[in-house]
Structures are given as structure tokens and as C-alpha cells.
N, C-alpha and C positions, 0 to 999 in steps of 0.2 A: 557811630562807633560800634555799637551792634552787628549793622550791616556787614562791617568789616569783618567782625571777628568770624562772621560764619560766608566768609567771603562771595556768598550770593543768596538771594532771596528764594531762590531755586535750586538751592544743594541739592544736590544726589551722591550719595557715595560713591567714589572712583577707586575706589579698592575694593576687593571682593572678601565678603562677610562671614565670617565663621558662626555656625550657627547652631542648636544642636538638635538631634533626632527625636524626639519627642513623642514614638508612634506607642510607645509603651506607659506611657508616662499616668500617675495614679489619675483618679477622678479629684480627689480634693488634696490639696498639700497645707496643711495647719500653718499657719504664720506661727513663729517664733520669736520671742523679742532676747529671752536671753537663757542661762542653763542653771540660774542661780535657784537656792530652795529645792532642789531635786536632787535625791542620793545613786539614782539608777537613770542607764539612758531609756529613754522615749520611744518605744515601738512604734514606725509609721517607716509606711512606703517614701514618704517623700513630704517636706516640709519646706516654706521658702522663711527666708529672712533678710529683712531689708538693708541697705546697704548702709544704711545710717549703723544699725547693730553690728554687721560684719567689720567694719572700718574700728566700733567705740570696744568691740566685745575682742577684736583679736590684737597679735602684732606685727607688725612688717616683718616678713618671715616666714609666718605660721603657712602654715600647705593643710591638707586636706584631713589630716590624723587630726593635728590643732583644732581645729575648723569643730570636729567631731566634738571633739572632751569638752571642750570650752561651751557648748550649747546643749551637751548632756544627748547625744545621739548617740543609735549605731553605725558603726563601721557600713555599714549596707543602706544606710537611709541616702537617696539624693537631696540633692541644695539648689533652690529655688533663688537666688538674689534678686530681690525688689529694687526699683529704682525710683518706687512712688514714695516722695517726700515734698518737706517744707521748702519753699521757694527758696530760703536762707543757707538750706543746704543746698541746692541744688546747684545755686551760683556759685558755690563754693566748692562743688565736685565739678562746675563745668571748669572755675579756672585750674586745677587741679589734676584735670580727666587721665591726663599720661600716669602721672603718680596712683590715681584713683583705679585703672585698671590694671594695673601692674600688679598691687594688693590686691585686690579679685578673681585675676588670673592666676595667681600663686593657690589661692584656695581651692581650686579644683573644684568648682562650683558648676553642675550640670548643666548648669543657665542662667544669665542673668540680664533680666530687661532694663534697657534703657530707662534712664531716669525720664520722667515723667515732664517735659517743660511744660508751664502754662501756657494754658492757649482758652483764652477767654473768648465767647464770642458778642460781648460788645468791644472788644479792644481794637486797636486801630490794626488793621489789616498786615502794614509789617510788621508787628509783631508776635502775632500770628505764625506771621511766615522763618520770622528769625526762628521761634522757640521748635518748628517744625525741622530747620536748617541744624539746627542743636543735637536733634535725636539722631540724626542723620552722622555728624559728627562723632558724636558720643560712641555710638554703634563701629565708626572706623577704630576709634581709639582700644574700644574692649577687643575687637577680633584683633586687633595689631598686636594685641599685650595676649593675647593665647586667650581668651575666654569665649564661651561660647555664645553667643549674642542674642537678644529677642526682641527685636525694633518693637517700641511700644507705638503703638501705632495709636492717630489722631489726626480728624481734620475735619473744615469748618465748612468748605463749599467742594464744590463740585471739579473744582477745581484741583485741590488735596488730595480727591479720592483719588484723581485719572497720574497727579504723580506718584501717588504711591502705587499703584499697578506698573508704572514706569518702574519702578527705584526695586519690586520684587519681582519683575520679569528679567532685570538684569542682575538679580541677586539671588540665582538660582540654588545658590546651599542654604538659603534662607528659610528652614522648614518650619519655624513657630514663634509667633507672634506674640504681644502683649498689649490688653487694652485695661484701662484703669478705671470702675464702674462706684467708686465711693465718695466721687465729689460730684465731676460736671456731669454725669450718668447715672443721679439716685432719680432723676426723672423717669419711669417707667418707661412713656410716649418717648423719650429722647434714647434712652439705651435699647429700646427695639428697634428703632431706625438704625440704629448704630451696627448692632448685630446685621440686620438685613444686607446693610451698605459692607461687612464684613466677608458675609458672604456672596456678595457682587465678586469682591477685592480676590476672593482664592478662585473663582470660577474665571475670573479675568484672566489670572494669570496661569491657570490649566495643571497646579497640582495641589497636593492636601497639605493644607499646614496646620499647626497645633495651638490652639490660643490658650493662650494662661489670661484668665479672665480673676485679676483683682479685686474682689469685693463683689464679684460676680454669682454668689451662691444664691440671691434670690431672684435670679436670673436663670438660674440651673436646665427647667422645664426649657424655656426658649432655646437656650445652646445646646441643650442633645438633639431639638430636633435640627440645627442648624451646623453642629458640630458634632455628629454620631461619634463616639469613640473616640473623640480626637478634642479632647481639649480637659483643663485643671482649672478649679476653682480653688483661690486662696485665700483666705478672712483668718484676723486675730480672735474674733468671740471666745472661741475656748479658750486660748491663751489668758484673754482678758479678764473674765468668766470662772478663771481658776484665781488668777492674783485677788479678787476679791470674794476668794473663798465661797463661788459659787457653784452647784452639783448640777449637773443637767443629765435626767435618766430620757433614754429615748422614750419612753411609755408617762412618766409621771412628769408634772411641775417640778420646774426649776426651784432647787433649794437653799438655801442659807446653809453654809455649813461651819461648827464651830471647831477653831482650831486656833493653836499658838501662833504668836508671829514668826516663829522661829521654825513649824513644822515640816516635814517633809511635805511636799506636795505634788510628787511622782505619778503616786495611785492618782490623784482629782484629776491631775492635767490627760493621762490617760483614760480616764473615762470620760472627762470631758468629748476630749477628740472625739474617740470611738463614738460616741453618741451621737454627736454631730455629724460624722458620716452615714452613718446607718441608718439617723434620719431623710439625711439626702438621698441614698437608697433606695429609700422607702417609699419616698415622694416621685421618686425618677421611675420604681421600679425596676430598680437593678438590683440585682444577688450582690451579697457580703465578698469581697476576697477571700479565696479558701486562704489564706496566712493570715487573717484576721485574727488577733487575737480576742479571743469573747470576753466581751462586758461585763468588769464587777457585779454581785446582783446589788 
């Protein structure tokens, strides 16, 4: 039944993929889960949010103003949509996907990557292949419904890698990619193969494309050298980090900070971020964005 639905073990998309330009895009984009607790929107270049939030936090309707208020951004901030979630979802956006991209196309969202199918590597081979068949899928359905698309890319053998250099040599507006580094890729020895075999994939196929690397920030050092300029890393911590009234100064330990349940929590989540980039920064040795807003002291 499987087999059927993704009608071959060897899908390749046969529609041409809307995709989006990527070549400006920040170094880190802060995950967002929602806009609740904050009186003022959120200074950042660019922020993603998963589609699980997009789908729970708006309504059929809502377009890109919506989109904004509802998660406390500015007008000027880009939208990152995640497609990394729980398998419970994910069966339920793949039976769903028409409906599912329709709502995410409406939002005006700068990008948003394919959901994430598992793909275990002790599982039995087609299935494997089905959940690879999926993203491939999934990817027709968002560029068909207007969104801009980012094939989250994944595969187990040697065989995986040389279709997908197939599937984006023929998918030439295909500029930026997604891989998902916080479950089958906390392996260090397994997410630097990964990256490597990455950068096979865009030299295979002869132009530059942009990876939004998932949970990819303690990976950071590896991808500038493998992706100079051209790729985002995005992780909840600050997000998370604030809900539990936690302070992160770029320079001092991480604090406890007390406050009501009911407080604002605009300023934390804002210095949260900031810190958090600045360390990555720091670490990469890269200069601050002159629009940076500076750090509470």
C-alpha cells in the first residue's frame, strides 16, 4: 500500500520545483515556537518555524501580515517553515499535503522544507525508499500550491546520493536545500560524512546551493568551511532557554532568572538570540551584522 501511494520506489519529481534564492539569507535564523508572553515584535533578520506551529498558531486565510502579529515579528523579518517533526504528524501532513501546502503557501513564507520522513538505517530497505519517494512528493505539492520549496535531503547508500544528484540536476531552480542534524545526525563521525557527501551532491551537480542546516549550529565550524557564505543554521535553545526563564550573556554563565508567570519576556528572548549569535560569531570569527541590534548589558 505504501509502494502505491508514492507510486514508485524511485520517484523523482516530474514537475519543475519552485524554490527560493537563498544567497542573502542570515547565518543563524532563531526557531520560534509561538508570539505568546511578548508585548513588542522580535528584531531578527530571519527566524524559521515549524509547520506543526504555523498550521496550530494561524488560520486558513491568514497571508503574511497574519503570519507576522500572530508570532510577534517584524514586517521585515523572513520565515523559515520547518518540516522537522513527529512521525504522527508527518502522516498526517503527508495524507493531507494538498490542503497542508495550500495553508503555507498562503503565508508567504520565504521557504519551507520538506517534512522530514524517517528513514532509519536498520529498516528494511523500501522503506527507506518509500519515505525518500515522500519528500520528493511533498516538494511537488508545496511548489504546486506557490511556496517556495527546500527538498530536505537524506539518504542511506550510495545509491540515494547518485539519485539525488539526478532529481537536482533536473531541478535546476532548486537553489537551497535542508538537512536535519538533531536526531539521526547527533553522531559527530555520521554528520561529517554527511556534510562531506553534501558537498559531493552541489559540485555534482555544477551550482551553489544554500543549506538550512537544522540543529546544525554545533556543526557551524564544519559548514563555513564546506559552505562559505551560503548556508543558516536553526535551533530552538534560545527560544527554549527563555520559556524557562533562562539568561544567556555572551561573556558570563548562564542564569536563572526570576520573574512572574505572567511577565513580559520580549527583552530575554531578545538577548537570548543576540547572544547566541554573537557567540556563533565569535566562534566562526565572523563580524556582528552592522543592523545588529547591541546586547542588553
Amino acid at each position: 500500500m505504501m509502494v502505491g501511494e508514492v507510486k514508485s520506489l524511485t520517484y523523482k519529481p516530474v514537475t519543475k520545483l519552485v524554490s527560493p534564492r537563498a544567497s542573502n539569507w542570515s547565518l543563524f535564523a532563531p526557531q520560534i515556537y509561538h508570539g505568546s508572553r511578548r508585548s513588542r515584535p522580535l528584531h531578527a533578520e530571519c527566524v524559521s518555524i515549524s509547520i506543526k506551529s504555523l498550521l496550530a498558531e494561524t488560520k486558513p486565510g491568514d497571508g503574511p501580515s497574519e503570519l507576522r502579529k500572530i508570532f510577534k515579528l517584524e514586517e521585515s523579518t523572513r520565515v523559515i517553515g520547518l518540516g522537522v517533526a513527529r512521525d504522527h504528524l508527518l502522516e498526517k501532513w503527508w495524507g493531507e499535503r494538498a490542503q497542508v501546502a495550500e495553508r503555507l503557501a498562503r503565508l508567504g513564507l520565504d521557504g519551507v522544507t520538506t517534512p522530514n520522513f524517517s528513514v532509519f538505517s536498520n529498516a528494511p530497505r523500501p522503506q527507506t525508499m518509500v519515505s525518500i519517494a515522500r519528500i520528493h512528493h511533498f516538494s511537488e505539492a508545496l511548489s504546486a500550491a506557490g511556496a517556495a520549496v527546500m527538498p530536505h535531503v537524506y539518504a542511506e547508500t550510495d545509491h540515494d546520493w547518485e539519485q539525488w544528484k539526478t532529481v537536482l540536476r533536473d531541478q535546476p531552480n532548486v537553489h537551497a536545500i535542508a538537512m536535519e542534524f538533531q536526531t539521526g545526525l547527533l553522531k559527530e563521525d555520521k554528520a561529517h560524512r554527511y556534510i562531506e557527501r553534501l558537498v559531493e551532491l552541489r559540485d555534482a551537480i555544477g551550482r551553489p546551493l544554500h543549506l538550512v542546516a537544522v540543529g546544525g549550529t554545533k556543526y557551524a565550524s564544519q559548514l563555513l568551511k564546506a559552505f562559505p557564505g551560503s548556508f543558516t543554521v536553526t535551533d530552538a535553545t534560545s527560544f527554549i532557554k527563555t520559556l524557562h526563564r533562562r539568561r544567556v550573556d555572551s561573556h558570563s554563565a548562564e542564569q536563572s532568572v526570576k520573574m512572574a508567570v505572567h511577565e513580559d519576556l520580549a527583552d530575554l528572548l531578545q538577548q537570548n538570540i543576540d547572544s547566541r549569535e554573537l557567540k556563533l560569531r565569535r566562534k566562526l570569527r565572523l563580524p556582528m551584522p552592522a543592523a545588529a541590534v547591541p546586547l542588553a548589558a
